[in-house]
C-alpha positions in Angstrom: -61.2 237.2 243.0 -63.5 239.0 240.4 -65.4 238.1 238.0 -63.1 237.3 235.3 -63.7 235.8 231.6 -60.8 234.5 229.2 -60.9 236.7 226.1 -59.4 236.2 223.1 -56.7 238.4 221.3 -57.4 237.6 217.8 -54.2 238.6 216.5 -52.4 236.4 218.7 -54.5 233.8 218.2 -53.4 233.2 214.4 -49.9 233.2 216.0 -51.1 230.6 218.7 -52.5 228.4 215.8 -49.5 228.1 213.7 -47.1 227.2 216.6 -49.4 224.7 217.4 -49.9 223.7 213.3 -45.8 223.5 213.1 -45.5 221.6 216.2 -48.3 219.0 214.2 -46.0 219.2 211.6 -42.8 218.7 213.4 -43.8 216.5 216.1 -40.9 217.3 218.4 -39.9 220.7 220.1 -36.3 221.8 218.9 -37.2 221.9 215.4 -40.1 224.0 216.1 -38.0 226.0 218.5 -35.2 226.5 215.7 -38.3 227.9 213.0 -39.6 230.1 215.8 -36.1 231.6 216.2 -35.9 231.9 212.4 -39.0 233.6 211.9 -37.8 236.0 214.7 -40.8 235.4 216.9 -40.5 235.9 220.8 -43.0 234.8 223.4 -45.8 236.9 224.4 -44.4 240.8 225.7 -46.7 242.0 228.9 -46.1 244.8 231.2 -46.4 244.2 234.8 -48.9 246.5 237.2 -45.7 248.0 238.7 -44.1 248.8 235.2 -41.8 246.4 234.5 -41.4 244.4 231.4 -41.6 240.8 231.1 -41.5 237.7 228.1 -40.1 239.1 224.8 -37.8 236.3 224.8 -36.4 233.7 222.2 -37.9 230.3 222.5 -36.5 227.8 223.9 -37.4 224.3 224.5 -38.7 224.7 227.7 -40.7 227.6 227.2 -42.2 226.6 223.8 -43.7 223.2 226.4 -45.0 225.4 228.3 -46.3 227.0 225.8 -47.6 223.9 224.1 -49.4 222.3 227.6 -50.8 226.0 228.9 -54.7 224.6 229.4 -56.0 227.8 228.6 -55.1 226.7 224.5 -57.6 223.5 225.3 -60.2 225.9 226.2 -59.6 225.2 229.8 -58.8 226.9 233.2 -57.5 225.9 236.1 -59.8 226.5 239.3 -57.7 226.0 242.7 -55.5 223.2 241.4 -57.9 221.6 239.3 -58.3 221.7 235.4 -61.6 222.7 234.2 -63.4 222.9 230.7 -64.3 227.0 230.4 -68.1 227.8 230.2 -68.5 229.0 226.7 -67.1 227.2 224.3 -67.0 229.8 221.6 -63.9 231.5 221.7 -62.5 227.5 221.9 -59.6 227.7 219.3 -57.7 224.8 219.5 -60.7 222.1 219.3 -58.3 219.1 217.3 -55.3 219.7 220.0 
């Protein structure tokens, strides 16, 4: 594998924040989910190597978890099964979750 860093988008970032800041708020995930859904906002839209289109979807319980527990928010990176803190520490956004 090459030599590869964990950069972040900034304007995604705000986004990543304030799911994070309602799920503070809200402590548990369908009321989150329903906000999301009201606000219109899908999860992240990517386009494979080969062309095709993936995410773009409505959230949904499971996915906003997924979202919510994805190490890379906590500044971390998983290494061949195991969860390690990244090397610099700042582009770190999430340092209180």
């Amino acid at each position: 594998m090459a030599n590869t860093k964990l950069v972040v988008n900034k304007i995604e970032a705000e986004r990543v924040r304030e799911i994070f800041k309602l799920y503070l708020e809200r402590q548990t995930l369908l009321p989150v989910v329903e906000e999301l859904n009201r606000r219109g906002w899908t999860t992240k839209c990517w386009t494979t190597k080969k062309g095709k289109t993936r995410g773009g979807t409505r959230f949904t319980k499971t996915n906003l978890y997924q979202f919510l527990t994805n190490v890379a928010y906590a500044g971390k990176v998983r290494h061949k099964e195991k969860r390690v803190r990244r090397q610099t520490r700042r582009h770190h956004f999430h340092r209180n979750i």
